[in-house]
MDTraj code that builds the backbone (N, CA, C; nanometers):
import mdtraj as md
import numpy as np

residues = "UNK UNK UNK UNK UNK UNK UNK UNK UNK UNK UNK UNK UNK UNK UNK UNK UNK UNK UNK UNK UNK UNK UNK UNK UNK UNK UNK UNK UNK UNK UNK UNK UNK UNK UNK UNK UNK UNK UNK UNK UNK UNK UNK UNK UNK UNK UNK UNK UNK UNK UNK UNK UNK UNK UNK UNK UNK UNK UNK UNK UNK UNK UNK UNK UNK UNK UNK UNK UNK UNK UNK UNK UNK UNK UNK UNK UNK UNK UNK UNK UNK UNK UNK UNK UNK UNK UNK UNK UNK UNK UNK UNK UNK UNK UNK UNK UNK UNK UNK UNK UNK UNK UNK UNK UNK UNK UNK UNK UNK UNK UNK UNK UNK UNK UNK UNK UNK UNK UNK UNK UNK UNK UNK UNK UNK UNK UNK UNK UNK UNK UNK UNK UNK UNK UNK UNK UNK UNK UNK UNK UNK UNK UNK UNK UNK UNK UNK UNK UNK UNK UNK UNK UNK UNK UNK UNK UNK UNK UNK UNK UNK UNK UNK UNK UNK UNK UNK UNK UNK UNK UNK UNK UNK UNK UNK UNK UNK UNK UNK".split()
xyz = np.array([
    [0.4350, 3.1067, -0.5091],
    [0.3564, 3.0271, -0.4161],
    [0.2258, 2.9842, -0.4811],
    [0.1459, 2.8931, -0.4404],
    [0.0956, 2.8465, -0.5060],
    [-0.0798, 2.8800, -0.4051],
    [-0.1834, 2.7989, -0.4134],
    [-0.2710, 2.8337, -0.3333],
    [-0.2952, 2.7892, -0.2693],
    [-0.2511, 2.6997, -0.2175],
    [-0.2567, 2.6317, -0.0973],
    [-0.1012, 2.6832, -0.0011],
    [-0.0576, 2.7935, -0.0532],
    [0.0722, 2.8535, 0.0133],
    [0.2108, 2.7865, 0.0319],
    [0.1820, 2.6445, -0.0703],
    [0.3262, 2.5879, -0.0688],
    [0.3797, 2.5551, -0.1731],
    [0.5071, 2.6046, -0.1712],
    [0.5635, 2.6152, -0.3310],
    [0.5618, 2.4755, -0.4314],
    [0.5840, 2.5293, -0.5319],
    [0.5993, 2.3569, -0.6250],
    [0.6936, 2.2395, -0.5248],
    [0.7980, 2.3672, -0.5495],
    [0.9284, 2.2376, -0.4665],
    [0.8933, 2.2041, -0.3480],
    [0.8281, 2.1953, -0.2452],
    [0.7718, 2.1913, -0.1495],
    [0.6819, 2.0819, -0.1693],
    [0.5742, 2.0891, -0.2692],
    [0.5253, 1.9741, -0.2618],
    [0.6104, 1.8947, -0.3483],
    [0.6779, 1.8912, -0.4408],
    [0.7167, 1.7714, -0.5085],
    [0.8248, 1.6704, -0.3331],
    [0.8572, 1.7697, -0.2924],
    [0.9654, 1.7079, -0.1960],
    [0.8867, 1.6053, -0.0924],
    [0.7591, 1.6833, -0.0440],
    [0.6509, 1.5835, 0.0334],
    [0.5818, 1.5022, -0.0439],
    [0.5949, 1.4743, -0.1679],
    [0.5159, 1.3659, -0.2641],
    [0.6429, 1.2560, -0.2895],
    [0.7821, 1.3046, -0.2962],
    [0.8819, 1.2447, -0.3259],
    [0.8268, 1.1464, -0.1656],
    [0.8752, 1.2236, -0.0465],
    [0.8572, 1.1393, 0.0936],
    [0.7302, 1.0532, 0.0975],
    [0.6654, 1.0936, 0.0584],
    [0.5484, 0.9973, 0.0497],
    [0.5632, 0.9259, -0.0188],
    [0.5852, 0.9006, -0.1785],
    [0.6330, 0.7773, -0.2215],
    [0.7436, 0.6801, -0.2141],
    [0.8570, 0.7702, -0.1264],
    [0.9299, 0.6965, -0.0904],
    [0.8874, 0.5763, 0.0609],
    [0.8186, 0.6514, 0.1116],
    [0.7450, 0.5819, 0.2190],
    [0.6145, 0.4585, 0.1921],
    [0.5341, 0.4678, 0.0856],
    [0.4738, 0.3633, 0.0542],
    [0.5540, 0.2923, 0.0038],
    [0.6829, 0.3112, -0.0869],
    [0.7254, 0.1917, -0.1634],
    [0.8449, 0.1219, -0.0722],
    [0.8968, 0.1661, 0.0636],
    [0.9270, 0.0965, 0.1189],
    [0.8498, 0.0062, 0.1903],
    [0.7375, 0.0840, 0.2577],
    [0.6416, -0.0359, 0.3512],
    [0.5932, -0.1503, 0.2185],
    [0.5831, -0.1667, 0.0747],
    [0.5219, -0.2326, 0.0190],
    [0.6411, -0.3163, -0.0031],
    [0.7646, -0.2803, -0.0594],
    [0.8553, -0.3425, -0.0406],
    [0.9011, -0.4254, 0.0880],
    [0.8783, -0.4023, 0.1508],
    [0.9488, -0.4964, 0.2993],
    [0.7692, -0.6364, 0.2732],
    [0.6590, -0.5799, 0.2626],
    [0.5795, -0.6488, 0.2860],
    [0.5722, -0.7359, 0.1845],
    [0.6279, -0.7170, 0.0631],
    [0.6043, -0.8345, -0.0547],
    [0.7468, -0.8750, -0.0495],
    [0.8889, -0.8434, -0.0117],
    [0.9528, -0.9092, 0.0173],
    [0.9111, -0.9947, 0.0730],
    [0.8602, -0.9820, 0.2154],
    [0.8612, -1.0647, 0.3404],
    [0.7188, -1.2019, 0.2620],
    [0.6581, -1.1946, 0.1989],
    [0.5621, -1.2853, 0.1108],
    [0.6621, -1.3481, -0.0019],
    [0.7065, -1.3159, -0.0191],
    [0.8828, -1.3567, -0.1169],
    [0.9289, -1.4576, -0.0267],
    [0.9229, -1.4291, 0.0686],
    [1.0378, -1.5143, 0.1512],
    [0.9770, -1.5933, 0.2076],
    [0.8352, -1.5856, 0.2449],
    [0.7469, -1.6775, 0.2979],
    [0.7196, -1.8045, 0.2256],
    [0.6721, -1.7300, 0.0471],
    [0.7001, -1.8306, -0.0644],
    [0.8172, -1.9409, -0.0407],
    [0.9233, -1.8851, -0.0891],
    [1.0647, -1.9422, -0.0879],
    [1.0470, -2.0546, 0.0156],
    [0.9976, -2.0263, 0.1519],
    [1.0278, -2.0551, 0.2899],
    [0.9408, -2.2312, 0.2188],
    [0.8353, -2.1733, 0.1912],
    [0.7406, -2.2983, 0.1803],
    [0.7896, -2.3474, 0.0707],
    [0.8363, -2.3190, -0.0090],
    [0.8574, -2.4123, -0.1755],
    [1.0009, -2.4273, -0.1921],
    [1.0708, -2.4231, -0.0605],
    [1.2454, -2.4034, -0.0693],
    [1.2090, -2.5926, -0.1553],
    [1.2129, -2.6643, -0.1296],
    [1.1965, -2.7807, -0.2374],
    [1.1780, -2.8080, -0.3770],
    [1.1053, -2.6469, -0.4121],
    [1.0993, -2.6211, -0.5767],
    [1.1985, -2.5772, -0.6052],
    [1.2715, -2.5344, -0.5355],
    [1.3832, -2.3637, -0.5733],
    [1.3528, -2.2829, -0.6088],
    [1.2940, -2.1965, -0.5732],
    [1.1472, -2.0881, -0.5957],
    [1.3079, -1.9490, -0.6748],
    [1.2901, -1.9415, -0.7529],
    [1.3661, -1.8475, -0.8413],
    [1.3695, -1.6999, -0.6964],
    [1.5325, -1.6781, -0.7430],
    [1.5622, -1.5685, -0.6869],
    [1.5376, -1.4156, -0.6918],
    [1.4968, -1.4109, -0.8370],
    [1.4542, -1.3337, -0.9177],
    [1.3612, -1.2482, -0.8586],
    [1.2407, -1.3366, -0.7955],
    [1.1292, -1.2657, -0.7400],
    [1.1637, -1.1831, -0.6472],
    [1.3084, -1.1700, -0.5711],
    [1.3147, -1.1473, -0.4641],
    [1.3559, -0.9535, -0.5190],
    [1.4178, -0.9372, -0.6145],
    [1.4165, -0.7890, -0.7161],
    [1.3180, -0.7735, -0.7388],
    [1.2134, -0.8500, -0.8224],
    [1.0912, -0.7785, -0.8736],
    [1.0159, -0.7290, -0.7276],
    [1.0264, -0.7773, -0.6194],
    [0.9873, -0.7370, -0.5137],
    [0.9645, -0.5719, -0.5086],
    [1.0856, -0.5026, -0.5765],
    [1.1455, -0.3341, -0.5422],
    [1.0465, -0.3266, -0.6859],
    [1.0572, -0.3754, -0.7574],
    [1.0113, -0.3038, -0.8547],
    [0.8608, -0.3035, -0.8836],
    [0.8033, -0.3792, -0.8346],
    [0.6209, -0.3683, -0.7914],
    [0.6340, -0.3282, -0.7038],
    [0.7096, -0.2839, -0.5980],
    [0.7046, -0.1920, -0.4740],
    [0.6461, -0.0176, -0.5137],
    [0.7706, -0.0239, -0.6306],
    [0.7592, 0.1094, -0.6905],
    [0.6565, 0.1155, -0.7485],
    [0.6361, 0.0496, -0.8935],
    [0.5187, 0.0833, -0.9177],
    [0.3664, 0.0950, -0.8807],
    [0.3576, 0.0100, -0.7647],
    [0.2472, 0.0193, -0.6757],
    [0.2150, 0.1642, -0.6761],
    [0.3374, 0.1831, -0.5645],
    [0.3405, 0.3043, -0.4973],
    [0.2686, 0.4188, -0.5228],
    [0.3506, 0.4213, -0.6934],
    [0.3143, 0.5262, -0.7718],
    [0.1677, 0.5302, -0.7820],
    [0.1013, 0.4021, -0.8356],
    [-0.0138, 0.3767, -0.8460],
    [-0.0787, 0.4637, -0.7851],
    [-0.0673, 0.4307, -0.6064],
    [-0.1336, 0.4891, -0.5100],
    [-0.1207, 0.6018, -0.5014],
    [-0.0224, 0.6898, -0.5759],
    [-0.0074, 0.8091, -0.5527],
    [-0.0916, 0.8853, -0.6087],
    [-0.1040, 0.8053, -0.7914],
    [-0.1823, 0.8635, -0.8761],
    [-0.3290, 0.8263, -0.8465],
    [-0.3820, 0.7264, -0.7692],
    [-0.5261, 0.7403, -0.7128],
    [-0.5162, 0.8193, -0.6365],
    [-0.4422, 0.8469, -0.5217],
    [-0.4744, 0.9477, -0.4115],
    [-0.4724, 1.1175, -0.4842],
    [-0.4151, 1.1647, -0.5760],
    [-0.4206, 1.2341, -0.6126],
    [-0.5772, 1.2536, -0.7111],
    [-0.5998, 1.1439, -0.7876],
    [-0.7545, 1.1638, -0.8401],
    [-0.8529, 1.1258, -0.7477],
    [-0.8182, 1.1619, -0.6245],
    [-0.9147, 1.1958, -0.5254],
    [-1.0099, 1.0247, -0.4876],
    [-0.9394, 0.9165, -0.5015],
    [-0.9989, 0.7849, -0.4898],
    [-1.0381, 0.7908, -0.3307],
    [-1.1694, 0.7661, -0.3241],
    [-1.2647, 0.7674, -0.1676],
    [-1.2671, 0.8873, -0.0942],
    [-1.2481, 0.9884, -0.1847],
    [-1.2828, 1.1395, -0.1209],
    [-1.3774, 1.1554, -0.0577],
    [-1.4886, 1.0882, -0.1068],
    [-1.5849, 1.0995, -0.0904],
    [-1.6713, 1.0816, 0.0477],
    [-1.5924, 0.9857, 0.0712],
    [-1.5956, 0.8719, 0.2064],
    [-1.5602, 0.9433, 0.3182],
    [-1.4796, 1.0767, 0.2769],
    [-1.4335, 1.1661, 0.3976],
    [-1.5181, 1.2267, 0.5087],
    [-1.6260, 1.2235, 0.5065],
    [-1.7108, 1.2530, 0.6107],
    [-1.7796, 1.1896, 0.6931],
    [-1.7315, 1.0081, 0.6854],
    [-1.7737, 0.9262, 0.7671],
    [-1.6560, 0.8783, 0.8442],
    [-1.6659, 0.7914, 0.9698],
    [-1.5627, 0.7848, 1.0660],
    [-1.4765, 0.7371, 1.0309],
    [-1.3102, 0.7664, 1.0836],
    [-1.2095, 0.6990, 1.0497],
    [-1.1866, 0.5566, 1.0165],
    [-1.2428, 0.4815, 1.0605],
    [-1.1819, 0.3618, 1.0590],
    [-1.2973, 0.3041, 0.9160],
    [-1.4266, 0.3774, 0.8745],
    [-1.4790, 0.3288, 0.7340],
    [-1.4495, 0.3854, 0.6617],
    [-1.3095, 0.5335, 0.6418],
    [-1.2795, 0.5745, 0.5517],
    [-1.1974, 0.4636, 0.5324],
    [-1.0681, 0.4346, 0.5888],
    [-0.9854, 0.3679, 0.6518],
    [-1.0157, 0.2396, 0.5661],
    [-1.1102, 0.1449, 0.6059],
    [-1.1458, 0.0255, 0.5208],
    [-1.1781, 0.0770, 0.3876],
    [-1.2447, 0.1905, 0.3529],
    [-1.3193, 0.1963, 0.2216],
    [-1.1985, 0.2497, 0.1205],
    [-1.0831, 0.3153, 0.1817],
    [-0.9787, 0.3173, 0.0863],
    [-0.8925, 0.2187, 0.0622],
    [-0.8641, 0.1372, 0.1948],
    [-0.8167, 0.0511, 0.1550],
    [-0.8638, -0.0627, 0.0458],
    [-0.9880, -0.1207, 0.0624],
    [-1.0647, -0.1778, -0.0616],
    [-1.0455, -0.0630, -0.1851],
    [-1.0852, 0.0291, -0.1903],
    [-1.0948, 0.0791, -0.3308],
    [-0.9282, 0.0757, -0.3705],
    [-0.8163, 0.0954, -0.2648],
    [-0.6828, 0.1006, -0.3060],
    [-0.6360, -0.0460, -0.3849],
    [-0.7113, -0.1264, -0.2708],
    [-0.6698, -0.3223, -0.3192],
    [-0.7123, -0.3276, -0.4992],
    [-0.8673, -0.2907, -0.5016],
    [-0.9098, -0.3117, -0.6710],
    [-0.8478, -0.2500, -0.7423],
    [-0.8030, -0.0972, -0.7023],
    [-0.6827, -0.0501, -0.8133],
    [-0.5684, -0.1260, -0.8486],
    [-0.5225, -0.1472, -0.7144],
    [-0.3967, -0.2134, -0.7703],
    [-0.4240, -0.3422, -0.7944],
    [-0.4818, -0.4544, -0.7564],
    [-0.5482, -0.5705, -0.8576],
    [-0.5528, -0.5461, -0.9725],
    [-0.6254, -0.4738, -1.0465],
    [-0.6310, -0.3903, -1.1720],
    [-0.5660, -0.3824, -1.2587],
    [-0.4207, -0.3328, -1.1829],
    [-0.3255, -0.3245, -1.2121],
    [-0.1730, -0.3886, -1.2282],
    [-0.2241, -0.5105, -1.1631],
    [-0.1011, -0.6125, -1.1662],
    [-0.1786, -0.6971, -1.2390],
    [-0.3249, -0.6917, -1.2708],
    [-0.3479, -0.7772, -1.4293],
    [-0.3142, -0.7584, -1.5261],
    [-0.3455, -0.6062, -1.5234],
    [-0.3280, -0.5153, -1.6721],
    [-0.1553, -0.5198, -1.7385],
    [-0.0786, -0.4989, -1.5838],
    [0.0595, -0.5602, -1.5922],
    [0.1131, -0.7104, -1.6569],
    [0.0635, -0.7912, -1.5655],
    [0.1078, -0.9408, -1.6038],
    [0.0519, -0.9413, -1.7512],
    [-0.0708, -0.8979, -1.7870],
    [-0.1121, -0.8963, -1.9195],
    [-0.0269, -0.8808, -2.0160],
    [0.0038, -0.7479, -2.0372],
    [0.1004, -0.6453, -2.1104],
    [0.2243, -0.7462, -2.1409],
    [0.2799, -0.7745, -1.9950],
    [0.4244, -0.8514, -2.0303],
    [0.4085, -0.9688, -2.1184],
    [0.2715, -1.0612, -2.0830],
    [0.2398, -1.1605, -2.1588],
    [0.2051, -1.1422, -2.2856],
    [0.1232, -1.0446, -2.3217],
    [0.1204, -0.9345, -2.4755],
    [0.2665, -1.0007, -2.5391],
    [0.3599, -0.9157, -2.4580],
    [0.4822, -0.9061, -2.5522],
    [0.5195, -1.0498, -2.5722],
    [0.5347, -1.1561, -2.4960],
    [0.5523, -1.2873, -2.5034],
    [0.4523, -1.3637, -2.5499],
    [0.3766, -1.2766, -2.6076],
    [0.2920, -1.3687, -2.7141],
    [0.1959, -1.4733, -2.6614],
    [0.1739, -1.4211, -2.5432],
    [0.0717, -1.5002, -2.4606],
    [-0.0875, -1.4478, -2.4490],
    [-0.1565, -1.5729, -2.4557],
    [-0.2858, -1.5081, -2.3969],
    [-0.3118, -1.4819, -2.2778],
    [-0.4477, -1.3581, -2.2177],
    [-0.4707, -1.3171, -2.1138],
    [-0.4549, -1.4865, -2.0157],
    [-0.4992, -1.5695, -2.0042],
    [-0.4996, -1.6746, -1.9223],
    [-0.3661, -1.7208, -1.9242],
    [-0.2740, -1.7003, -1.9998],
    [-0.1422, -1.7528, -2.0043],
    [-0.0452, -1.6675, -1.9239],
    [-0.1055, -1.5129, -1.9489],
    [-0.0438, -1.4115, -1.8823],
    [-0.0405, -1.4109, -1.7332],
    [-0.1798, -1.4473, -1.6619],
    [-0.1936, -1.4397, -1.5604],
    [-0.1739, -1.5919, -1.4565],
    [-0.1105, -1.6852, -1.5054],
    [-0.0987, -1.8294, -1.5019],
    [-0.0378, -1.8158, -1.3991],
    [0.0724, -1.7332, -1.3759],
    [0.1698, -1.7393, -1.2289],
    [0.0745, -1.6631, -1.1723],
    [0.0266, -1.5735, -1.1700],
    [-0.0507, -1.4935, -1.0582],
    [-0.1133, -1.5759, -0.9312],
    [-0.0804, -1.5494, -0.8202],
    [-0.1564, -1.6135, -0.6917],
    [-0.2156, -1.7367, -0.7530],
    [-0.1123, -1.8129, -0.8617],
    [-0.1317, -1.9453, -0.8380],
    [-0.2287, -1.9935, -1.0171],
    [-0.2948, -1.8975, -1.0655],
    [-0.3775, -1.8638, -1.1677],
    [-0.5138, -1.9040, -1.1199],
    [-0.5531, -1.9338, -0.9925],
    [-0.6904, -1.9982, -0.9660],
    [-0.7467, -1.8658, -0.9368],
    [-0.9032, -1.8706, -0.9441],
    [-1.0001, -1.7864, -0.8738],
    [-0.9705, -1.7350, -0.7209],
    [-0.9339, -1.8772, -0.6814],
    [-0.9054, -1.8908, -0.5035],
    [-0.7866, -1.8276, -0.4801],
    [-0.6962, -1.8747, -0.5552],
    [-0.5574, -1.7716, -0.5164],
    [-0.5682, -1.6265, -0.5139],
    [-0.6510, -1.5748, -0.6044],
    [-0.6454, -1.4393, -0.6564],
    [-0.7008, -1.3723, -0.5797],
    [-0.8464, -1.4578, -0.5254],
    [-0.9183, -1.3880, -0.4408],
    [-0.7842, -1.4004, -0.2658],
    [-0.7717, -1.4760, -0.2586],
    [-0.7012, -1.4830, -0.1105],
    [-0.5377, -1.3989, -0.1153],
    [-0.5187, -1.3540, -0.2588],
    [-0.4188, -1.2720, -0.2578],
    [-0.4611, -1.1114, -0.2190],
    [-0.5792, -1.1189, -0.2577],
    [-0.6663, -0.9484, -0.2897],
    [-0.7051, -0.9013, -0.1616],
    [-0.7365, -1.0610, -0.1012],
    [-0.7866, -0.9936, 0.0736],
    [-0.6760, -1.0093, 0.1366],
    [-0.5387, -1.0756, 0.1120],
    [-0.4547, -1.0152, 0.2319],
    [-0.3697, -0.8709, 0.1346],
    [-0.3708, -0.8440, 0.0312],
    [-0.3286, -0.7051, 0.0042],
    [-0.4375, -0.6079, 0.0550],
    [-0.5474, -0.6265, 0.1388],
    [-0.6501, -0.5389, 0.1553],
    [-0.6057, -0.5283, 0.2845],
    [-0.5665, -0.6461, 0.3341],
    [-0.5267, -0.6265, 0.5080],
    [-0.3680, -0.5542, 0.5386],
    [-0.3202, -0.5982, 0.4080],
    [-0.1778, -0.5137, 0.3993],
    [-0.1815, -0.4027, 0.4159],
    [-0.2918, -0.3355, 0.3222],
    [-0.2913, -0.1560, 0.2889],
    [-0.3439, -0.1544, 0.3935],
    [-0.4265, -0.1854, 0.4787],
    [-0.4967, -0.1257, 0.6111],
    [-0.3883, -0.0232, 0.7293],
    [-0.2746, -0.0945, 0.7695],
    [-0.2121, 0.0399, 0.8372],
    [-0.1543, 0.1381, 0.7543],
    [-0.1118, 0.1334, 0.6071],
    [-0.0662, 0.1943, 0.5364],
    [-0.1737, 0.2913, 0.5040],
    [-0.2896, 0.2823, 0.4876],
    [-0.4180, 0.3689, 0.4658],
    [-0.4190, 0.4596, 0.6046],
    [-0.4658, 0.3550, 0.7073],
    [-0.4518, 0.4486, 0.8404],
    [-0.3485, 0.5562, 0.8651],
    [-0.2424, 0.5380, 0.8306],
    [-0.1309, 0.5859, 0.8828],
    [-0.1349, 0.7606, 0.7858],
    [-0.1753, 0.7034, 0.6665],
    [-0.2131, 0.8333, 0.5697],
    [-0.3208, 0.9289, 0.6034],
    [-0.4643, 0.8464, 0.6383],
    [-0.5275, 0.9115, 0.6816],
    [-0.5315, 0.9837, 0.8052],
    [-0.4185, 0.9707, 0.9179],
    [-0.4184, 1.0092, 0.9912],
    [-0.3290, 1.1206, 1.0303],
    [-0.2444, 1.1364, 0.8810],
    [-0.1295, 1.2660, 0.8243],
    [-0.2576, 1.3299, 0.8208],
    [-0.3830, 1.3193, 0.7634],
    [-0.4618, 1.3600, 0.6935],
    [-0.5426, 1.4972, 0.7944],
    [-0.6235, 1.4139, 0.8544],
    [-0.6825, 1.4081, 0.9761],
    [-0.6630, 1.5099, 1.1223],
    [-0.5016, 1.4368, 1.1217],
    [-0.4538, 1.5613, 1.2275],
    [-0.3504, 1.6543, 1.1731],
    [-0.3035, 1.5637, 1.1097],
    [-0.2011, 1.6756, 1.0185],
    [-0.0460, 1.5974, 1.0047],
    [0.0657, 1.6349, 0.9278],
    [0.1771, 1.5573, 0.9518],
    [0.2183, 1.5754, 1.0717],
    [0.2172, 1.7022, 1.1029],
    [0.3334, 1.7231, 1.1940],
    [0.2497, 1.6659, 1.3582],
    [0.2062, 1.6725, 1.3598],
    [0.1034, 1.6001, 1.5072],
    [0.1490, 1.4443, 1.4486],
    [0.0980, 1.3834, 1.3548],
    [0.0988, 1.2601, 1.3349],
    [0.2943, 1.1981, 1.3621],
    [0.3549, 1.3076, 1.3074],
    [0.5422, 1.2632, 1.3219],
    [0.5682, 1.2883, 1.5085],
    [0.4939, 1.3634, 1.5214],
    [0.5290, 1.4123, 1.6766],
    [0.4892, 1.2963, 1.7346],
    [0.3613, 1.2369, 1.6998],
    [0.2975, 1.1306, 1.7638],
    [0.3700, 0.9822, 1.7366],
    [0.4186, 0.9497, 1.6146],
    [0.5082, 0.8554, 1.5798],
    [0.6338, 0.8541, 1.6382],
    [0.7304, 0.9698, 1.6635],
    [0.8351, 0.9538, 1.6390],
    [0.9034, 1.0245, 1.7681],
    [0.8227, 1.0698, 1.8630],
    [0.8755, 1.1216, 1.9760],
    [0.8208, 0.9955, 2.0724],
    [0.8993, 1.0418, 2.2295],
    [0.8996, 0.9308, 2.3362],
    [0.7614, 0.9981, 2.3844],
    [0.6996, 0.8899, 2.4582],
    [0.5959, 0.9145, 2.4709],
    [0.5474, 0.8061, 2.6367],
    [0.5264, 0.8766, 2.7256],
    [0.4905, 0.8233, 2.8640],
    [0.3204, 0.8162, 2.8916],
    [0.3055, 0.6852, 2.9857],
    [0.1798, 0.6559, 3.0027],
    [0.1191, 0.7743, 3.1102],
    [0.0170, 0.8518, 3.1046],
    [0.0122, 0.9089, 3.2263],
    [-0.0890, 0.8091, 3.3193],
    [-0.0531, 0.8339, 3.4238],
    [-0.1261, 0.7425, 3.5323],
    [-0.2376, 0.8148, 3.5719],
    [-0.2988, 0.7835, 3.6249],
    [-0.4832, 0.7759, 3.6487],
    [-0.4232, 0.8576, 3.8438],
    [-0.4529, 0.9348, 3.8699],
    [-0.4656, 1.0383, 3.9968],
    [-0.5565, 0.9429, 4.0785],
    [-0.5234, 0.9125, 4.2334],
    [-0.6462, 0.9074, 4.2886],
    [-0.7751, 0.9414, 4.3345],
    [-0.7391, 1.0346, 4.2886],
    [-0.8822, 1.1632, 4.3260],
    [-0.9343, 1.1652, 4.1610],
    [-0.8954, 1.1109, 4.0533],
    [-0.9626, 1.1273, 3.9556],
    [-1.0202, 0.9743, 3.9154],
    [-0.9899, 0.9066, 3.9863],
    [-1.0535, 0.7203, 3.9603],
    [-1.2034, 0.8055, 3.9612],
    [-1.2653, 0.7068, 3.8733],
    [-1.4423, 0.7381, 3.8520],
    [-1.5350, 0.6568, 3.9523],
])
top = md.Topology()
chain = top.add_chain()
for i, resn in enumerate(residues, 1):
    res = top.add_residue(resn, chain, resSeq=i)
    for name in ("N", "CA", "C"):
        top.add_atom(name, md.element.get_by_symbol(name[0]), res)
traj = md.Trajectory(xyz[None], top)
């Protein structure tokens, strides 16, 4: 056992669920921007291709986020209210992974013998404006995905799955308790 009282396999199995859980929500959400593309440029024939790399920046995102959340990215932030941890990870999560789909597109362009501006030419279009309007809706993306973590966090999983995943009734307001 370990010191926090849960064995290795124990956590690798809740780190496995957790990354399996960001890289689906990132996957369905850059699919669904895949298809939005397509939707608007069905006149170009927007390559099918993108619609795989979809899973596979899903994953590596993921991971990404795993390996910031693990080096403790906006720890810090933990003692102010939910919803500015909430924004402040999500921004610090967006610049990581920005970061990181440069450093990416880079690399691939490396090997193809491209320069950094050549590398990043498809990116959100290669403009300033694209990049920036790609960065703030991946910031609005991670926002329930942040919440949803911080709130494993917060109350705990098992409150947070109870709270997700069980039925759940409105209670009504008593007449003797109206204010």
């Amino acid at each position: 056992m370990t010191s926090s009282g849960k064995s290795l396999k124990e956590r690798a199995y809740r780190m496995l669920k957790e990354f399996f859980a960001i890289t689906v929500y990132l996957w369905v959400v850059f699919g669904l921007l895949i298809l939005y593309k397509s939707a608007i440029l069905a006149k170009y024939d927007v390559d099918l291709v993108q619609h795989g790399l979809a899973l596979i920046n899903a994953l590596a995102l993921a991971k990404v986020m795993l390996v910031a959340k693990d080096l403790h990215l906006g720890q810090r932030y933990e003692r102010h209210s939910l919803v500015y941890v909430v924004l402040v990870k999500s921004a610090l999560f967006t610049a990581v992974l920005a970061l990181f789909k440069l450093l990416e597109d880079y690399v691939v362009g490396l090997f193809h013998h491209k320069t950094f501006q050549e590398s990043i030419g498809d990116l959100a279009g290669g403009t300033g404006k694209g990049m920036a309007t790609l960065t703030a809706l991946l910031f609005v993306i991670l926002i329930p995905l942040v919440a949803y973590i911080e709130l494993k966090r917060v109350l705990g999983e098992d409150k947070v799955a109870e709270l997700m995943y069980s039925p759940h009734t409105v209670n009504e307001v008593q007449p003797n308790q109206a204010a």
